[in-house]
C-alpha positions in Angstrom: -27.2 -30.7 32.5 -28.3 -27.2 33.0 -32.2 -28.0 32.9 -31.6 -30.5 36.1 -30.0 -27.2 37.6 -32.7 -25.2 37.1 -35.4 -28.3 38.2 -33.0 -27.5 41.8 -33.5 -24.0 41.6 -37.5 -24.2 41.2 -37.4 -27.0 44.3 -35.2 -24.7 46.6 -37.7 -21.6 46.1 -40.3 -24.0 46.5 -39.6 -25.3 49.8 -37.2 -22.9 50.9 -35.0 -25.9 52.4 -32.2 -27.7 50.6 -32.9 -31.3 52.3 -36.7 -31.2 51.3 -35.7 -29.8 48.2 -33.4 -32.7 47.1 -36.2 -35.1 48.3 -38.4 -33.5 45.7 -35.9 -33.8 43.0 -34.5 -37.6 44.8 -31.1 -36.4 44.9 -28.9 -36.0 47.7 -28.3 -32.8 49.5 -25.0 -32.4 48.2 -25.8 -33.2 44.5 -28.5 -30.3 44.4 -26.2 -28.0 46.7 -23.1 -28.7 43.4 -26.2 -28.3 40.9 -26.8 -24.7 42.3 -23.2 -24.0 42.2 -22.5 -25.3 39.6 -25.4 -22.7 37.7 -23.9 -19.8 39.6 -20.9 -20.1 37.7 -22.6 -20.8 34.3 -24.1 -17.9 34.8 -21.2 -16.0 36.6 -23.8 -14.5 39.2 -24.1 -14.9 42.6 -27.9 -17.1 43.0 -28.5 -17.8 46.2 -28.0 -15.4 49.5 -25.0 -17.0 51.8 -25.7 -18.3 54.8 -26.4 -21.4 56.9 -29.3 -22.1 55.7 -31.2 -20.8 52.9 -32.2 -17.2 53.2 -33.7 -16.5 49.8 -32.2 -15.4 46.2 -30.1 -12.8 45.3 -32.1 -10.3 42.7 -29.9 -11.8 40.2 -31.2 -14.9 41.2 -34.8 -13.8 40.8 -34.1 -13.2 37.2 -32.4 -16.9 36.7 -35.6 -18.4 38.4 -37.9 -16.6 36.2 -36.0 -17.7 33.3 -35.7 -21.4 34.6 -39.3 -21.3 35.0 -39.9 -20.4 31.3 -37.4 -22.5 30.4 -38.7 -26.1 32.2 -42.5 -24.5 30.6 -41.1 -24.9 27.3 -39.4 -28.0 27.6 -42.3 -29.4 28.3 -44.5 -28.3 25.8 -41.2 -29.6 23.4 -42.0 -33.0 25.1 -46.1 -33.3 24.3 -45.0 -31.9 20.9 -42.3 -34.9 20.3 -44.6 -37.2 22.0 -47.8 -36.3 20.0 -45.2 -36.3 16.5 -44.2 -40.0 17.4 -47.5 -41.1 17.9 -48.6 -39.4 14.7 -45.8 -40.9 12.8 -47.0 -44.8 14.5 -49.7 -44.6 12.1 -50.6 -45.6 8.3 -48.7 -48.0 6.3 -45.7 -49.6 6.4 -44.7 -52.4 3.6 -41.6 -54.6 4.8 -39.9 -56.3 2.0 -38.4 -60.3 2.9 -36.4 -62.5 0.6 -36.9 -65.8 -0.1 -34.2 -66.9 2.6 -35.5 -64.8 5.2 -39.1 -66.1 5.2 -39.2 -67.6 8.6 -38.8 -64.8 10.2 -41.7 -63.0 8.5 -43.8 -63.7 10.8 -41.9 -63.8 14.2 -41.2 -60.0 13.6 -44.4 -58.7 12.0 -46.6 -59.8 14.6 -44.3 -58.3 18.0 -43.9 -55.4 15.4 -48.3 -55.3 14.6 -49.1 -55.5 18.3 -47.1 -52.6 19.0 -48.3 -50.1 16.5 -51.7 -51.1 16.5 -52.5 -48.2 14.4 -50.1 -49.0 11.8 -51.3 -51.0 8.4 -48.6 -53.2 8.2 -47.7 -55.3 4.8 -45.0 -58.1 4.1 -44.2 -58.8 0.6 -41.6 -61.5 -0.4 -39.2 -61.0 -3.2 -36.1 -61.6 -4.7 -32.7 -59.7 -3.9 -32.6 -57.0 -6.6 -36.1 -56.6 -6.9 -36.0 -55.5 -2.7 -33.4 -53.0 -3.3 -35.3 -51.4 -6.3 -38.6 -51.8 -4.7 -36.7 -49.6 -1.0 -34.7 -47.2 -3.5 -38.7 -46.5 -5.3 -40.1 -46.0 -2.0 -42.3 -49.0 -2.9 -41.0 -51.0 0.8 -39.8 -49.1 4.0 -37.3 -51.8 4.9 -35.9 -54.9 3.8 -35.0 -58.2 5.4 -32.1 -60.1 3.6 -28.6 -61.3 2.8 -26.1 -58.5 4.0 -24.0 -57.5 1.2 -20.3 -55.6 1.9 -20.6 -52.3 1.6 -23.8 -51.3 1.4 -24.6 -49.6 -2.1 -24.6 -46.0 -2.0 -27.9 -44.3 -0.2 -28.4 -47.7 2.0 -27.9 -48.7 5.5 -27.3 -51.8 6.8 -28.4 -53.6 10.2 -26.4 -56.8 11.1 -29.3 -59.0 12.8 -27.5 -62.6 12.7 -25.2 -64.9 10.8 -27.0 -67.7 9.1 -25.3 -71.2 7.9 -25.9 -73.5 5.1 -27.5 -76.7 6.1 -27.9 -80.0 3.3 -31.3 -82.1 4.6 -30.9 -85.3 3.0 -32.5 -88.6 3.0 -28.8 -90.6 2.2 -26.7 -91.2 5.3 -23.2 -89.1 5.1 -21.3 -91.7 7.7 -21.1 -90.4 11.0 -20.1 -87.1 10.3 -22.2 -83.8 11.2 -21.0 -81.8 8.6 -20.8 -82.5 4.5 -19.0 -80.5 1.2 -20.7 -78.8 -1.4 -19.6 -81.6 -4.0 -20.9 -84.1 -1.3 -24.4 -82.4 -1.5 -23.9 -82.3 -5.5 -23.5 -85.9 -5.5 -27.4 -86.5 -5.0 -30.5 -85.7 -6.8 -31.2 -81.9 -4.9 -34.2 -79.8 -5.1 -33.8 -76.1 -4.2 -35.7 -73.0 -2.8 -35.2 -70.3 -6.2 -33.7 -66.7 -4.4 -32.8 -68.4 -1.1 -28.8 -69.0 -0.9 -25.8 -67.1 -1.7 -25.4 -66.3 -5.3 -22.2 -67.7 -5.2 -23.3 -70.8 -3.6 -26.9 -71.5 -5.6 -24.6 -71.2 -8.9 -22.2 -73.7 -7.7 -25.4 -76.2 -6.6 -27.0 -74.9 -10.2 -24.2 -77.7 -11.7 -25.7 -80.4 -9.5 -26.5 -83.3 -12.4 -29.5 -84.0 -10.5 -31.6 -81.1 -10.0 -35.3 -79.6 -9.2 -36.0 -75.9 -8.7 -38.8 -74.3 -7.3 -40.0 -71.2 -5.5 -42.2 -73.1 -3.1 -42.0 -74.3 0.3 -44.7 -76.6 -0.3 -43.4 -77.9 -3.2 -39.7 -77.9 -1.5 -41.4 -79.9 1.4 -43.7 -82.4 -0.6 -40.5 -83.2 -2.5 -38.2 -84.2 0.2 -41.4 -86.2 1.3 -40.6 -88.7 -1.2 -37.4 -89.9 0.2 -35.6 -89.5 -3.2 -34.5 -85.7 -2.9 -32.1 -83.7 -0.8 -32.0 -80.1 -0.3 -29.3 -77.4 0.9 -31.2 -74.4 3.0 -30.8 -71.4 5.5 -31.2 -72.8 9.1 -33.8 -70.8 9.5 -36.1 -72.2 7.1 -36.0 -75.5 8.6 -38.8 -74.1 10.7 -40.6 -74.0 8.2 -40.5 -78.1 7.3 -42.8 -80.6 8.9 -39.8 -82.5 11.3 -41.4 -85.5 9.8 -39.4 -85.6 6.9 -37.5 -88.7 6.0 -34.1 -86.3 5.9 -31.2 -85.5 8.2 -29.4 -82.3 8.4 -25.6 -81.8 8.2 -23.6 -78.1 8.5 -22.2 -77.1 5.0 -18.6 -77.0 5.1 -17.6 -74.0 2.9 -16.9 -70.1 2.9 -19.5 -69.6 0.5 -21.8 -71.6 3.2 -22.3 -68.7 6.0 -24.1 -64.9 5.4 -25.2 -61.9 7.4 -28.7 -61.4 7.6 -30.2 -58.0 8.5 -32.3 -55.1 7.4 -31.7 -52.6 4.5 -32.6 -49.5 4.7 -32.7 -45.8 3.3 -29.4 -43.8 4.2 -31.4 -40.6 6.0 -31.4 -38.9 9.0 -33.6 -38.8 11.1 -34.3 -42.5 10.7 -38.2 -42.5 10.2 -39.8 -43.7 13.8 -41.4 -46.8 12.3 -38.0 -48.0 10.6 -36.4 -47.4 14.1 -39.4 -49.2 16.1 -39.0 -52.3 14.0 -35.0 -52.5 14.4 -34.9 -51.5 17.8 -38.3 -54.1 18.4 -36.1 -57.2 17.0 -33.2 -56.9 19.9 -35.9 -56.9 22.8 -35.1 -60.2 24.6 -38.4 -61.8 23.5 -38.0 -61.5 20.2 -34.2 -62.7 20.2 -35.1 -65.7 21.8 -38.1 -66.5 19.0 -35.3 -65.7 16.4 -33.1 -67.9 18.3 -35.7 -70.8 18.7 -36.2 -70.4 14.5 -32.2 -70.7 13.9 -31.8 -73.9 15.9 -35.4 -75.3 14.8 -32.9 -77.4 11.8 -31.5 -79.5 14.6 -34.3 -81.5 15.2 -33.1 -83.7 11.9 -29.6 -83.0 13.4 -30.8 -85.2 16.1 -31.8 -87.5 13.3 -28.5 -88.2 11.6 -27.1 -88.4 15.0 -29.6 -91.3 16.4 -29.1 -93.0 13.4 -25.6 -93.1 13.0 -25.4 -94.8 16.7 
């Protein structure tokens, strides 16, 4: 890069000595020595006097340094300016949309994302599907956590976070198997989360003969309290359930049982910095390891089924 070159040229007249000069830049003799060259021919004049050791610059050279000085000045007034932009633009609101099936991770990203931006007046708002994408296209949410759709509608960007499965808690013993059918969960009295499965999937459960809706977790939880109600779910939100519950949890067995889930946001370019804090902010080890804790947190009444069934 041609501003390292000129960070060698302002070293060498510096301290008039190639070795201490690549100390001062921690190079290696040879890589300042080829950065110097390697200038000279960029700018097809001769830079430094020829000799064995350094004997001072060329008038040619005189100019370049003057130049490189000016040049390294400016770049580093660009940098304060960048840096004092992205610290301006880490502050006033920012309103994250979640759906229903994404709920348990609301919190394991807003509060990373909070204590990062201090400054920042951060906002989570659950909704349904359609209502996020209007609410993003309105400006009314910066960025929306959901089920991944193929393609993205037109003016939207999607960002693959992880693939989430299908899981039926129930309080009826399905033999010693792990793993159950979607008319196998139909064949009990069910009581679903409104918003949080895949369309395809909630409308096939919708035909359940026995079956309670509601757009609580509370009410979701209090109800397989009773022993007399099953439920099919997002692993994830089996964090959210007291492992108390009178249920064990088997895999759904189905196509329609598995989705992406990720953020949606505005096609646009540049990416505004808070949009790009909070992606880049959920794939920091930390925080994959709380989402990973959250996805396996439904295998506690997989453990259940298991101990029961030996």
């Amino acid at each position: 890069m041609i501003i390292r070159n000129f960070e060698y040229l302002l070293a060498l007249h510096q301290e008039r000595h190639f070795s201490r000069a690549a100390v001062i830049c921690s190079v290696s003799q040879p890589t300042l020595s080829s950065g110097i060259k390697q200038l000279e021919e960029d700018m097809r004049v001769q830079i430094v006097k020829r000799g064995r050791r350094f004997e001072g610059l060329t008038p040619e050279g005189e100019r370049v340094l003057a130049w490189a000085q000016q040049m390294l000045e400016d770049c580093q007034r660009l940098k304060q300016e960048l840096h004092s932009f992205r610290e301006q633009a880490m502050d006033g609101p920012f309103r994250v949309g979640i759906s229903p099936a994404t709920i348990a991770l609301g919190s394991v990203m807003s509060i990373p994302f909070a204590e990062k931006a201090p400054a920042v007046k951060l906002s989570v708002e659950t909704m349904g599907v359609d209502l996020l994408l209007k609410a993003l296209r309105a400006g009314q949410i910066d960025i929306a956590l959901s089920y991944l759709t193929e393609p993205p509608e037109d003016g939207l960007s999607h960002h693959l976070l992880y693939p989430e499965q299908m899981v039926m808690l129930s309080p009826e013993q399905a033999g010693t198997t792990s793993r159950v059918s979607v008319e196998q969960a139909m064949g009990q009295a069910l009581c679903l989360l409104r918003a949080s499965l895949p369309v395809d999937l909630e409308a096939r459960l919708a035909a359940a003969p026995s079956i309670l809706w509601t757009d609580s977790m509370m009410m979701l939880e209090a109800t397989l309290g009773t022993g007399r109600y099953g439920t099919v779910i997002p692993q994830s939100l089996a964090s959210n359930l007291s492992p108390r519950l009178p249920v064990r949890a088997y895999s759904v067995k189905d196509p329609g049982a598995q989705a992406n889930v990720g953020f949606i946001t505005m096609r646009v370019d540049p990416m505004p910095a808070l949009v790009r804090l909070w992606i880049e902010l959920v794939h920091t080890p930390a925080l994959v390891k709380s989402i990973r804790s959250v996805l396996n947190a439904y295998k506690i009444f997989a453990k259940k089924s298991s101990q029961s069934a030996g």
